[in-house]
PyMOL Python script that loads the backbone (N, CA, C, O; Angstrom):
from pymol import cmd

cmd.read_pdbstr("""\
ATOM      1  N   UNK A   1     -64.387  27.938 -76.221  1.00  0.00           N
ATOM      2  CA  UNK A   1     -63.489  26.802 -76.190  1.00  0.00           C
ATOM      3  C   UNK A   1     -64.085  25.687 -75.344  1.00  0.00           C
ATOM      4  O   UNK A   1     -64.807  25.939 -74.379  1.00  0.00           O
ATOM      5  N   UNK A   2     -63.778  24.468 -75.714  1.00  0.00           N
ATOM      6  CA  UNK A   2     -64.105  23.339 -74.791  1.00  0.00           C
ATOM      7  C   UNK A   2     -62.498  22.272 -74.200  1.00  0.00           C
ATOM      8  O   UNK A   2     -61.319  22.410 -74.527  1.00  0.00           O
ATOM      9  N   UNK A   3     -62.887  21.675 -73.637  1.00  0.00           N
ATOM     10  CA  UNK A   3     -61.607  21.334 -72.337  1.00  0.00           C
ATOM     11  C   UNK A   3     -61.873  19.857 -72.424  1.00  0.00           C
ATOM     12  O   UNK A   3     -62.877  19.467 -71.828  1.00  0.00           O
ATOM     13  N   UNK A   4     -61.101  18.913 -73.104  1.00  0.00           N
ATOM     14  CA  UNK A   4     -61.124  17.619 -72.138  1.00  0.00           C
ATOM     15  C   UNK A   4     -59.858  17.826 -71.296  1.00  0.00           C
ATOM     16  O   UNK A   4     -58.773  18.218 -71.727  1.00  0.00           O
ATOM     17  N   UNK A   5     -60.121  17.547 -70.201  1.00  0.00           N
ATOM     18  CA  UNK A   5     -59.513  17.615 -68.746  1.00  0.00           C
ATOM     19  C   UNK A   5     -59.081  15.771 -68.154  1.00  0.00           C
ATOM     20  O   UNK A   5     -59.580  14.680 -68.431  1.00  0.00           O
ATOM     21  N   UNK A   6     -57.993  16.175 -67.300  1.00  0.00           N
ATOM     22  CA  UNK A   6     -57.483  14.975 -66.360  1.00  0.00           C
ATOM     23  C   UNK A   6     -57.726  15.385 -65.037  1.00  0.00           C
ATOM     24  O   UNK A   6     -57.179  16.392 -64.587  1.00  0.00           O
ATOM     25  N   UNK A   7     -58.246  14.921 -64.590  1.00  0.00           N
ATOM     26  CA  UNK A   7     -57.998  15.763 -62.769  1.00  0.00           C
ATOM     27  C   UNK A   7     -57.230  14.033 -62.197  1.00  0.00           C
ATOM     28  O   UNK A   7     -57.139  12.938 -62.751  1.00  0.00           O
ATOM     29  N   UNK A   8     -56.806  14.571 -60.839  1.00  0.00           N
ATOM     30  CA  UNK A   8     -56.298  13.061 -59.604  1.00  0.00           C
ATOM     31  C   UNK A   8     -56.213  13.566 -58.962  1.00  0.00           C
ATOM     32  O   UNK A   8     -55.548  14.600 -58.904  1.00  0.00           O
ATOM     33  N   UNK A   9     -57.125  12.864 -57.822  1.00  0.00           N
ATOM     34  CA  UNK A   9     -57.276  12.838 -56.628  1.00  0.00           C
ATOM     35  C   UNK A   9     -56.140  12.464 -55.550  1.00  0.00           C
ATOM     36  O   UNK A   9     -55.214  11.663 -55.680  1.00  0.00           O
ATOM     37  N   UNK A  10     -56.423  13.151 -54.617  1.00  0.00           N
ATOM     38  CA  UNK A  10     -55.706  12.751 -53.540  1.00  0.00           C
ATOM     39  C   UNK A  10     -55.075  11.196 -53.275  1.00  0.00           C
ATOM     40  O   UNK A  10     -53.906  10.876 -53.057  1.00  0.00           O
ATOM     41  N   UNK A  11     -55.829  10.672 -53.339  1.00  0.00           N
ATOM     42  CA  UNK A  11     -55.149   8.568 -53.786  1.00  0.00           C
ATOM     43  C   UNK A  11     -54.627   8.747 -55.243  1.00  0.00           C
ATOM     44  O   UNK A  11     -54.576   7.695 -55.879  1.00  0.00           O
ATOM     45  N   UNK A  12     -54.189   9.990 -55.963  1.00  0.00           N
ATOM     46  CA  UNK A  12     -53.721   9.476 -57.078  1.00  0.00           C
ATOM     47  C   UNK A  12     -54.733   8.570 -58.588  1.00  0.00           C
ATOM     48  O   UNK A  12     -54.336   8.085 -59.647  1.00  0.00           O
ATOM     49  N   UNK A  13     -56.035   8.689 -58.005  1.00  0.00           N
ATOM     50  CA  UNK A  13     -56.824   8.270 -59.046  1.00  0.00           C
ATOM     51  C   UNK A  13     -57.219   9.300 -60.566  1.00  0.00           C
ATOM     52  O   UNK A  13     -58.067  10.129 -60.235  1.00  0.00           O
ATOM     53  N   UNK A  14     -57.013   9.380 -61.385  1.00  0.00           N
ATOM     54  CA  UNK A  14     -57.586   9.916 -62.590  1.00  0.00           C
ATOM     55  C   UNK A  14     -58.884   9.974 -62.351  1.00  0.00           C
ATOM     56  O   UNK A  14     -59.652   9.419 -61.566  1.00  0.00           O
ATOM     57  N   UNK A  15     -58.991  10.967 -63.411  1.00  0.00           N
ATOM     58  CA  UNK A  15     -60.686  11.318 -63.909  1.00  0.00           C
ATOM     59  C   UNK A  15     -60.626  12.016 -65.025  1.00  0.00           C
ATOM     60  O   UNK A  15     -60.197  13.171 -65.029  1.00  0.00           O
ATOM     61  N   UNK A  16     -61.113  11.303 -66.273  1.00  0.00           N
ATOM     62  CA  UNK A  16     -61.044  12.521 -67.543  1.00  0.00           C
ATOM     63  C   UNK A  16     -62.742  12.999 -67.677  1.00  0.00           C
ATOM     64  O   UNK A  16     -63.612  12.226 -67.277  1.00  0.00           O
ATOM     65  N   UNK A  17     -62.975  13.882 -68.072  1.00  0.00           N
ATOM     66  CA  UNK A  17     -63.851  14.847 -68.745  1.00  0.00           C
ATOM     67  C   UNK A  17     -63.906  16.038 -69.678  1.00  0.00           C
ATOM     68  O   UNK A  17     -63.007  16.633 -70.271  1.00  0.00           O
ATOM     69  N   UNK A  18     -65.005  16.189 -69.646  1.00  0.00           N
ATOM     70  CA  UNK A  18     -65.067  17.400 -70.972  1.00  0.00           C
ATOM     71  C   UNK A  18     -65.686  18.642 -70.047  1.00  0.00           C
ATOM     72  O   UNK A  18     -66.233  18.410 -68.970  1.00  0.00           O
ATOM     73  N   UNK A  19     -65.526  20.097 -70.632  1.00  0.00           N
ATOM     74  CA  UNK A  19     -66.410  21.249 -70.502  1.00  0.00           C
ATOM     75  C   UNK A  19     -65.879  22.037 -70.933  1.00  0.00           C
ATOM     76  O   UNK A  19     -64.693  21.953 -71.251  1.00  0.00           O
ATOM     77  N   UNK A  20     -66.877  23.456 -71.136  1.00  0.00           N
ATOM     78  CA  UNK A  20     -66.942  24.789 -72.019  1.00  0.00           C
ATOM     79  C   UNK A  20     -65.979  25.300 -71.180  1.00  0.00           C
ATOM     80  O   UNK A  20     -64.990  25.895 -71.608  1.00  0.00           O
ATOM     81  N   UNK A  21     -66.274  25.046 -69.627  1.00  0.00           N
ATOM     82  CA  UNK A  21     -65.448  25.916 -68.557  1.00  0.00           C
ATOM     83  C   UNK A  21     -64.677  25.146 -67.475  1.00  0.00           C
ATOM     84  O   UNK A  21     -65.285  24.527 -66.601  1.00  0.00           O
ATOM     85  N   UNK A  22     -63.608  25.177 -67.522  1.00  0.00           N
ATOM     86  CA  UNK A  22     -62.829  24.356 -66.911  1.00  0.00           C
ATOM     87  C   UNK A  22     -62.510  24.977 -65.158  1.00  0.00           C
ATOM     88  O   UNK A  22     -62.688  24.509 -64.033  1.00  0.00           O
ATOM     89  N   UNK A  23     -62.219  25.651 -65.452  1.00  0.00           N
ATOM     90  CA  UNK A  23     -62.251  26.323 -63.618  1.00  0.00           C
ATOM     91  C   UNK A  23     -63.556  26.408 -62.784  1.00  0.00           C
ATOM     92  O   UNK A  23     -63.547  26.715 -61.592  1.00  0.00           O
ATOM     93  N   UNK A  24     -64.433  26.181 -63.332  1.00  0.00           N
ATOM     94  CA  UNK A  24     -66.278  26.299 -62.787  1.00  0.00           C
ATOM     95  C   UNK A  24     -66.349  24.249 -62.674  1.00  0.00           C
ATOM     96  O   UNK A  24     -66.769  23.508 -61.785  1.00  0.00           O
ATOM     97  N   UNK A  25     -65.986  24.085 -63.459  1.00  0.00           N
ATOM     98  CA  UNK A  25     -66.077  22.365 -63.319  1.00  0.00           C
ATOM     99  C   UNK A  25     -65.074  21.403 -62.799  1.00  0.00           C
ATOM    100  O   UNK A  25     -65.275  20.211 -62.566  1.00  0.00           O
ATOM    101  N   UNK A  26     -63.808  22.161 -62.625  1.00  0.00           N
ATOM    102  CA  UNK A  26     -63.011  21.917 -61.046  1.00  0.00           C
ATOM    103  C   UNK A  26     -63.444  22.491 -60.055  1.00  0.00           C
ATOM    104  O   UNK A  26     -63.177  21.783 -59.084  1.00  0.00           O
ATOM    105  N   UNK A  27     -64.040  23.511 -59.711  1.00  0.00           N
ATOM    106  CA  UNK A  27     -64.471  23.828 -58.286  1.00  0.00           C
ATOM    107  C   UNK A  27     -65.712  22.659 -58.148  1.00  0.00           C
ATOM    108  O   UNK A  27     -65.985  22.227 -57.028  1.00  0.00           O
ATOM    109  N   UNK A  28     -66.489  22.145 -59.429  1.00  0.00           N
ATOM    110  CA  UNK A  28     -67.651  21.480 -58.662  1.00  0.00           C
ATOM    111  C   UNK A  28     -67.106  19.962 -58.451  1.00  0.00           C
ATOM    112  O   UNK A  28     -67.625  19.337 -57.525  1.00  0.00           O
ATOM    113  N   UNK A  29     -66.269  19.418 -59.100  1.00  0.00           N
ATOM    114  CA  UNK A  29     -65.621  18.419 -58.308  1.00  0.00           C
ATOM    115  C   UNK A  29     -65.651  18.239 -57.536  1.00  0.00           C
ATOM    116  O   UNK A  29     -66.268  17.273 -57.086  1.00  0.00           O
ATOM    117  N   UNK A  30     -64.612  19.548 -56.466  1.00  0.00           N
ATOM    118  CA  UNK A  30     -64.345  19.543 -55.356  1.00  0.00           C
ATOM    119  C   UNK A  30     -65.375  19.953 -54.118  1.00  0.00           C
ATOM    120  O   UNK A  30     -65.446  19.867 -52.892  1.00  0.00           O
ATOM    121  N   UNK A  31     -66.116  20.452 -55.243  1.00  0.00           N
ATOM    122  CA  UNK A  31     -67.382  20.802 -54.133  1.00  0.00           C
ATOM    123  C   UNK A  31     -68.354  19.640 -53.676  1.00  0.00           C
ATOM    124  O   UNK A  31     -69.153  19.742 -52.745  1.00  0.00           O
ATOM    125  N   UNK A  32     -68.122  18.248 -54.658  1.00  0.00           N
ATOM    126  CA  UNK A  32     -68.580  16.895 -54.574  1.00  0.00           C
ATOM    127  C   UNK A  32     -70.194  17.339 -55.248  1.00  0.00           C
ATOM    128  O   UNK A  32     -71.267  16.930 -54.803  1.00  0.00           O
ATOM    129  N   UNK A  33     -70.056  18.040 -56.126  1.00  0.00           N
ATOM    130  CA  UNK A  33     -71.909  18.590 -57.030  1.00  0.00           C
ATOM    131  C   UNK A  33     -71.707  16.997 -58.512  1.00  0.00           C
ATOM    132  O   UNK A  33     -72.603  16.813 -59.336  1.00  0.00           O
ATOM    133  N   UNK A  34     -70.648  16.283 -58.490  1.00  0.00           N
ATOM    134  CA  UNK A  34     -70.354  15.237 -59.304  1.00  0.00           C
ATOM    135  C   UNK A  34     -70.341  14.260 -59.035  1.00  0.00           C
ATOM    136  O   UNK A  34     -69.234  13.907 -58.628  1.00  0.00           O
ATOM    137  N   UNK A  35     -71.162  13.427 -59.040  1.00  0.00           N
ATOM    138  CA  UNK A  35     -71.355  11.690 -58.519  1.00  0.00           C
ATOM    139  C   UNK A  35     -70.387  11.303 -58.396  1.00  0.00           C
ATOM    140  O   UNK A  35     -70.040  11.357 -57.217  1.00  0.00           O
ATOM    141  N   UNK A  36     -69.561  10.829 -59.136  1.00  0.00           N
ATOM    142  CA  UNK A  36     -68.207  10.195 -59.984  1.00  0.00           C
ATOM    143  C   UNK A  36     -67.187  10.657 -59.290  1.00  0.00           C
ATOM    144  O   UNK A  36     -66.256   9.852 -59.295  1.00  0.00           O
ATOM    145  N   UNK A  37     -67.005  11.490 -58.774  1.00  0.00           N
ATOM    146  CA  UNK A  37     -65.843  11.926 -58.286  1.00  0.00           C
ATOM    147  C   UNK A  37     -66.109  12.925 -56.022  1.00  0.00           C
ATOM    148  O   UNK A  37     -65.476  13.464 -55.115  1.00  0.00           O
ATOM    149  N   UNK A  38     -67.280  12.543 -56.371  1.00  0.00           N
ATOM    150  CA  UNK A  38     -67.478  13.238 -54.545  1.00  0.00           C
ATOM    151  C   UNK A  38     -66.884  12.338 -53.413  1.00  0.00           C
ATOM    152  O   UNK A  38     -66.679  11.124 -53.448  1.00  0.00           O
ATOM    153  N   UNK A  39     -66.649  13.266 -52.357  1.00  0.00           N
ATOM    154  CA  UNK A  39     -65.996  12.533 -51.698  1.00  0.00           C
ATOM    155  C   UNK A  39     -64.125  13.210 -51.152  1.00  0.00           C
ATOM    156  O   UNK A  39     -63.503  13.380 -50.103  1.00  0.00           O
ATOM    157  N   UNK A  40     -63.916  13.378 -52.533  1.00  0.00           N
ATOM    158  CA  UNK A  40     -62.182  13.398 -53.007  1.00  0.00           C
ATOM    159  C   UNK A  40     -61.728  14.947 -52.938  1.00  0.00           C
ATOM    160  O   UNK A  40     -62.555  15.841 -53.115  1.00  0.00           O
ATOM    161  N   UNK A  41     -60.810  15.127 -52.758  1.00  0.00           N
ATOM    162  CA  UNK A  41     -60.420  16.736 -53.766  1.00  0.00           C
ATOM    163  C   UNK A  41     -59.170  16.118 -54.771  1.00  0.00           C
ATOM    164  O   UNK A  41     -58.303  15.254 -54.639  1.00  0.00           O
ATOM    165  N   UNK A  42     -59.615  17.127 -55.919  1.00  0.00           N
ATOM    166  CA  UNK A  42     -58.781  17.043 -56.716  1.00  0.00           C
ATOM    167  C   UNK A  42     -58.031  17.800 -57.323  1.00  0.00           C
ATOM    168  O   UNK A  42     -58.272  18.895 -56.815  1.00  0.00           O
ATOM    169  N   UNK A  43     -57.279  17.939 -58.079  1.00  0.00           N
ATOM    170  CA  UNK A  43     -56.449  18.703 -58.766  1.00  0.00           C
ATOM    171  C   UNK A  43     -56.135  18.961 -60.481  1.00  0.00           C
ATOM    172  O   UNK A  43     -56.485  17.856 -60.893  1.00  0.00           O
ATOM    173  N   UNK A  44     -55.949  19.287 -61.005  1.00  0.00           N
ATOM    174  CA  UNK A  44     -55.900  19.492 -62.368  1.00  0.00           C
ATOM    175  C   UNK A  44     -54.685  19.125 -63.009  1.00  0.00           C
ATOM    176  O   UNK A  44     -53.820  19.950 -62.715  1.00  0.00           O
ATOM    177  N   UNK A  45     -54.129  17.974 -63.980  1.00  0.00           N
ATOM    178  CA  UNK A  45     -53.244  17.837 -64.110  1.00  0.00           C
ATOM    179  C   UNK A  45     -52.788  17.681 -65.767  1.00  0.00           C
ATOM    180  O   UNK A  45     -51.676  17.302 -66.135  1.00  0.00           O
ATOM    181  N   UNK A  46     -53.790  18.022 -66.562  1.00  0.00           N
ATOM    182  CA  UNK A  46     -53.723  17.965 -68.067  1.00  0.00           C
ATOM    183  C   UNK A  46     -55.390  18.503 -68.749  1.00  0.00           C
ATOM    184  O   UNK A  46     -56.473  18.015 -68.425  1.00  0.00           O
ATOM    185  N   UNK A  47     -55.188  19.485 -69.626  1.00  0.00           N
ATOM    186  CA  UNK A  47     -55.654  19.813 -70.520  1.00  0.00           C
ATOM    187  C   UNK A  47     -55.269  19.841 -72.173  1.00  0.00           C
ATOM    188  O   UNK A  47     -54.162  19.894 -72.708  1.00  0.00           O
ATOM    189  N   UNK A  48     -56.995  19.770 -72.929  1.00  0.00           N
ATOM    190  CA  UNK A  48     -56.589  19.880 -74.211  1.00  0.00           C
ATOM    191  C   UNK A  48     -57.622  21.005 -74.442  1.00  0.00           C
ATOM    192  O   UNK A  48     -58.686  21.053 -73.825  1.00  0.00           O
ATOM    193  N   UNK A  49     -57.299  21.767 -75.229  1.00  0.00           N
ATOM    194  CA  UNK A  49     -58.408  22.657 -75.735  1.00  0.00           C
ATOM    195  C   UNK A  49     -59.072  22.325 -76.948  1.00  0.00           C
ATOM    196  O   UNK A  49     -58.364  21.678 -77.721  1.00  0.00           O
ATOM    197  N   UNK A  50     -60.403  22.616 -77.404  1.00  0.00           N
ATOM    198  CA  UNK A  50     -61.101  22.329 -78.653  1.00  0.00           C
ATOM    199  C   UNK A  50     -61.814  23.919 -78.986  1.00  0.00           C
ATOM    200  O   UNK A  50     -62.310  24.717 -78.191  1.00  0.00           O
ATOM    201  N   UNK A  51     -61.675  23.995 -80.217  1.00  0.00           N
ATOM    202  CA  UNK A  51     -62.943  25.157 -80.622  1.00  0.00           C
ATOM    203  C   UNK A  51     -64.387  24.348 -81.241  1.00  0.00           C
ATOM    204  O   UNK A  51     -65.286  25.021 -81.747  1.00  0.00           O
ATOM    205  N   UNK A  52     -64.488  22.751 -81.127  1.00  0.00           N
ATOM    206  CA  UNK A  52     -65.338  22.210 -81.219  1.00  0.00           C
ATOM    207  C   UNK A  52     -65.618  21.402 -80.138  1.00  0.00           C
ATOM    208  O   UNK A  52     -64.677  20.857 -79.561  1.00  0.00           O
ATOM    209  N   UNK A  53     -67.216  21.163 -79.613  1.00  0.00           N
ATOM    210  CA  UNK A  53     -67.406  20.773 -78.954  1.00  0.00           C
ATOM    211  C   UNK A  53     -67.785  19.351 -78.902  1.00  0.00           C
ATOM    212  O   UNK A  53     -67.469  18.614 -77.969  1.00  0.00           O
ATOM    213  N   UNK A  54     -68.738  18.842 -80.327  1.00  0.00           N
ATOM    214  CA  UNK A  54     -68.237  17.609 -81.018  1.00  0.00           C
ATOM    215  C   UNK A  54     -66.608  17.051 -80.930  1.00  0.00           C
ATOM    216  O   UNK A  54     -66.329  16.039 -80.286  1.00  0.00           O
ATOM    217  N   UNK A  55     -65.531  17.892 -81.702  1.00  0.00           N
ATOM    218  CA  UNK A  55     -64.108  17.580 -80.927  1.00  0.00           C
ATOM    219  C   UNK A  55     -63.723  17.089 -79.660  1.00  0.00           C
ATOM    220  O   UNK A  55     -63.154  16.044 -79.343  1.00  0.00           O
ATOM    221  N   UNK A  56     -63.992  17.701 -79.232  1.00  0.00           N
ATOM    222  CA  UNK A  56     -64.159  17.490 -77.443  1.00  0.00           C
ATOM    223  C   UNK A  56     -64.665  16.446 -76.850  1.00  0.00           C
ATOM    224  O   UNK A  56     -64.183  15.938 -75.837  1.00  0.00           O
ATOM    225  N   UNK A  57     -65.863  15.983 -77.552  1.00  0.00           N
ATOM    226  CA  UNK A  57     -66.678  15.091 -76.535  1.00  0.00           C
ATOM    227  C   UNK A  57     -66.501  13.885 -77.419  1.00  0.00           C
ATOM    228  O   UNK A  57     -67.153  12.884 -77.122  1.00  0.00           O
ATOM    229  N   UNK A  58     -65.508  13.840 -78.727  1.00  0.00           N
ATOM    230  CA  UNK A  58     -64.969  12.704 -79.108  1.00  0.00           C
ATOM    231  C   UNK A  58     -63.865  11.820 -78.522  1.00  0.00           C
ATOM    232  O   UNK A  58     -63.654  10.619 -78.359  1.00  0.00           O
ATOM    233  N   UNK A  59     -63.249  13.018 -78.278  1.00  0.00           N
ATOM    234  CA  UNK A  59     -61.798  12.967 -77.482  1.00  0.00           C
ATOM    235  C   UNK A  59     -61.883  12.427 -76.243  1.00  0.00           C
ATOM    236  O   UNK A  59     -61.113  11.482 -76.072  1.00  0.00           O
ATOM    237  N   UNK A  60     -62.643  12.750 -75.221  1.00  0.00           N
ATOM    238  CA  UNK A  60     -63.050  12.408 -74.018  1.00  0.00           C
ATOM    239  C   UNK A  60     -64.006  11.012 -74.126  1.00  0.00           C
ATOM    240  O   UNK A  60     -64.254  10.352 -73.117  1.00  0.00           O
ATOM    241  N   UNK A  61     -64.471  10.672 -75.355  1.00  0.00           N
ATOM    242  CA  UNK A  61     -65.105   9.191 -75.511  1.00  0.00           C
ATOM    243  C   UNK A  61     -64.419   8.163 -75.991  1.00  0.00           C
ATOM    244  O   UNK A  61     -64.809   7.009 -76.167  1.00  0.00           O
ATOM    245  N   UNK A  62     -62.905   8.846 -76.287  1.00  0.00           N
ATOM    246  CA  UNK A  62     -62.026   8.100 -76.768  1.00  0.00           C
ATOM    247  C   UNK A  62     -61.380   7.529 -75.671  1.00  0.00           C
ATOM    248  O   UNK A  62     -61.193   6.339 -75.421  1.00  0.00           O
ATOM    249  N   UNK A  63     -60.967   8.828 -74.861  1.00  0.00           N
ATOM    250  CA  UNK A  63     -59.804   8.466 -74.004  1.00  0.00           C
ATOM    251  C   UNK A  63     -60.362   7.557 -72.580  1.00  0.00           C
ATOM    252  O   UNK A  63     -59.594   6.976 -71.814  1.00  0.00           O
ATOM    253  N   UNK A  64     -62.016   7.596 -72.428  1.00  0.00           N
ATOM    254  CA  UNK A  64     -62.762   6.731 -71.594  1.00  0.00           C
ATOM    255  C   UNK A  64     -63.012   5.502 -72.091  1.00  0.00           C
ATOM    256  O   UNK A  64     -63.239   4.667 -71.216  1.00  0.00           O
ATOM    257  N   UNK A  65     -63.049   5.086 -73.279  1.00  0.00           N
ATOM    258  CA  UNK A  65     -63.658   3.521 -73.554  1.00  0.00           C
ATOM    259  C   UNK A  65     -62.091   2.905 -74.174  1.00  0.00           C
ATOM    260  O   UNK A  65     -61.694   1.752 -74.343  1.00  0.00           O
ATOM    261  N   UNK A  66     -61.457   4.214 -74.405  1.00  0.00           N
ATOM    262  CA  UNK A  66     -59.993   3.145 -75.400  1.00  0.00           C
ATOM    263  C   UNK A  66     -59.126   3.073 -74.368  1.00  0.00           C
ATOM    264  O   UNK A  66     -58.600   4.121 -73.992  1.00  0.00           O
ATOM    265  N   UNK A  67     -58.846   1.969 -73.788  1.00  0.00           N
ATOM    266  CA  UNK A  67     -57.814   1.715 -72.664  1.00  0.00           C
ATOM    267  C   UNK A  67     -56.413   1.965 -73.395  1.00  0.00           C
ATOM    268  O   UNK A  67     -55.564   2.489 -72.673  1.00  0.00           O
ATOM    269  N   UNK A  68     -56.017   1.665 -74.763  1.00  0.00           N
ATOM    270  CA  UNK A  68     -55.118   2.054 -75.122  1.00  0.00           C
ATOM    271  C   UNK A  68     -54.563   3.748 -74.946  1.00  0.00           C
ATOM    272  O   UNK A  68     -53.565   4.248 -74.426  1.00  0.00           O
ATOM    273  N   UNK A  69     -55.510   4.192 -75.515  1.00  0.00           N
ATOM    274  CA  UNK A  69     -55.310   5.707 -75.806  1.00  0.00           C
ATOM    275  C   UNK A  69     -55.347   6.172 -74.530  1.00  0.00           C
ATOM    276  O   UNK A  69     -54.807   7.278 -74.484  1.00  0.00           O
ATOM    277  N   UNK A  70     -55.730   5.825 -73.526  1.00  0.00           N
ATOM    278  CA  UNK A  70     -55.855   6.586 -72.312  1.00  0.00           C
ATOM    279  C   UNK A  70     -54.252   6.245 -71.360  1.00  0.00           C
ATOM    280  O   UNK A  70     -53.538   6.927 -70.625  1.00  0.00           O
ATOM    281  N   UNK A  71     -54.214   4.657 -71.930  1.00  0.00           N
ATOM    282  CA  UNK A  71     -52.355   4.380 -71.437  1.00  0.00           C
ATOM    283  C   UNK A  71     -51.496   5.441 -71.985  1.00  0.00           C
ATOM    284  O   UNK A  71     -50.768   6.240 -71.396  1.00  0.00           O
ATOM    285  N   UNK A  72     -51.669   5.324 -72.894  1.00  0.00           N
ATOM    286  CA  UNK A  72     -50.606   6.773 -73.968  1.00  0.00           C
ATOM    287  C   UNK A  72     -50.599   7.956 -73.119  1.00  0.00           C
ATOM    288  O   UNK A  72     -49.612   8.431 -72.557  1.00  0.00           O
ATOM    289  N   UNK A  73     -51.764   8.373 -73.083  1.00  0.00           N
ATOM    290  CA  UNK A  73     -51.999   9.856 -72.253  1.00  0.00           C
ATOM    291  C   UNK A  73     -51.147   9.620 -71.352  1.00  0.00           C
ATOM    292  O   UNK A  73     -50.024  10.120 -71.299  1.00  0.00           O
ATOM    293  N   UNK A  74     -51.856   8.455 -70.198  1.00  0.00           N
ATOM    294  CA  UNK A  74     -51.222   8.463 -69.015  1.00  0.00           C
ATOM    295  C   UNK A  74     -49.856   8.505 -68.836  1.00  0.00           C
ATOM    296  O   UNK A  74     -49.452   9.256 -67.949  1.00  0.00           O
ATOM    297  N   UNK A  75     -48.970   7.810 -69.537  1.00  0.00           N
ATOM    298  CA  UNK A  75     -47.638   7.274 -69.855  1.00  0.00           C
ATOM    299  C   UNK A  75     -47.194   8.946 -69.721  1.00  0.00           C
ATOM    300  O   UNK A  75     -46.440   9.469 -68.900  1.00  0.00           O
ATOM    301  N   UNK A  76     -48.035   9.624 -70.961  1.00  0.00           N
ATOM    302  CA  UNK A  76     -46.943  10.951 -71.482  1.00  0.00           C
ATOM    303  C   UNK A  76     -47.216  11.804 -70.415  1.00  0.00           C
ATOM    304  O   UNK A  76     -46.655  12.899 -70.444  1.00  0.00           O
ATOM    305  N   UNK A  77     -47.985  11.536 -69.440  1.00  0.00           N
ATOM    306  CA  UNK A  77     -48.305  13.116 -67.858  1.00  0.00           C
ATOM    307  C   UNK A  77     -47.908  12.231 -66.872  1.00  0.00           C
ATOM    308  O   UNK A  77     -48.327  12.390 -65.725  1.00  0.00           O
ATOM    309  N   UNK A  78     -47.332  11.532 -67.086  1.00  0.00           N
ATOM    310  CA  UNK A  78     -47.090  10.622 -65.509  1.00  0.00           C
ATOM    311  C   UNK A  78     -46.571  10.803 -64.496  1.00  0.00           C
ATOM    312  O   UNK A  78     -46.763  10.199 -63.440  1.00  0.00           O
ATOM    313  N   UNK A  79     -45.199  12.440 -64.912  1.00  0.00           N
ATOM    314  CA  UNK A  79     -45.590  13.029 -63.754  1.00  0.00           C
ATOM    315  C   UNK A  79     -45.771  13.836 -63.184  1.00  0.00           C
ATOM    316  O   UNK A  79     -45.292  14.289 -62.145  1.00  0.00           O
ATOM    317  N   UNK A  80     -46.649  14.156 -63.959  1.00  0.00           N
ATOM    318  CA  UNK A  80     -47.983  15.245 -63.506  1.00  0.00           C
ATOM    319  C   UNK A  80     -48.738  14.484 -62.465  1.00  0.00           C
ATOM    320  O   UNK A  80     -49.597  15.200 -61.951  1.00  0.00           O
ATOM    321  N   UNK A  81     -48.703  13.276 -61.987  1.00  0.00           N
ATOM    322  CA  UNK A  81     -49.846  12.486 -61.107  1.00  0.00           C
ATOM    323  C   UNK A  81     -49.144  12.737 -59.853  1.00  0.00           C
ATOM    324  O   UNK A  81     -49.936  12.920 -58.929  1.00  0.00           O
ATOM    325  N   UNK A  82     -47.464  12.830 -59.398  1.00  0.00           N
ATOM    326  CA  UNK A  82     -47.208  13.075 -58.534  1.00  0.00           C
ATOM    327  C   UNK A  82     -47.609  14.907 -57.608  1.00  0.00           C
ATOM    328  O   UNK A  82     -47.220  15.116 -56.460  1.00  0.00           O
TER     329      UNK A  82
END
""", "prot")
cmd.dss("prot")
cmd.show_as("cartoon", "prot")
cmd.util.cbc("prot")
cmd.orient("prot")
């Protein structure tokens, strides 16, 4: 299976991504082994699952460049951020 993921940080900031393994790629978040996100701890606040990994890394290129589609998301977990 593959994972596009939401994590937020402690300030409440988002972060979407993709991976095969989702509990191995929240610990490295937090372990700051991720440019993009070191520094922070974070938390996990939405998943999607894929049995494709193409799927996956569409989804996660969607929800990063389409400000629309990523409002939607946000809107529908909003409060999941608290």
């Amino acid at each position: 299976m593959y994972y596009v993921y939401v994590i937020v940080s402690d300030n409440q900031r988002p972060y979407v991504g993709y991976t095969a393994d989702l509990r191995r790629r929240l610990q490295e978040h937090n372990d700051g082994k991720n440019k993009s996100t070191r520094g922070r701890q974070w938390k996990l606040v939405y998943y999607e699952a894929y049995k494709s990994e193409k799927d996956a890394r569409i989804r996660e290129r969607k929800l990063k460049q389409d400000g629309r589609s990523r409002r939607f998301l946000y809107e529908r977990i909003q409060n999941s951020f608290e």
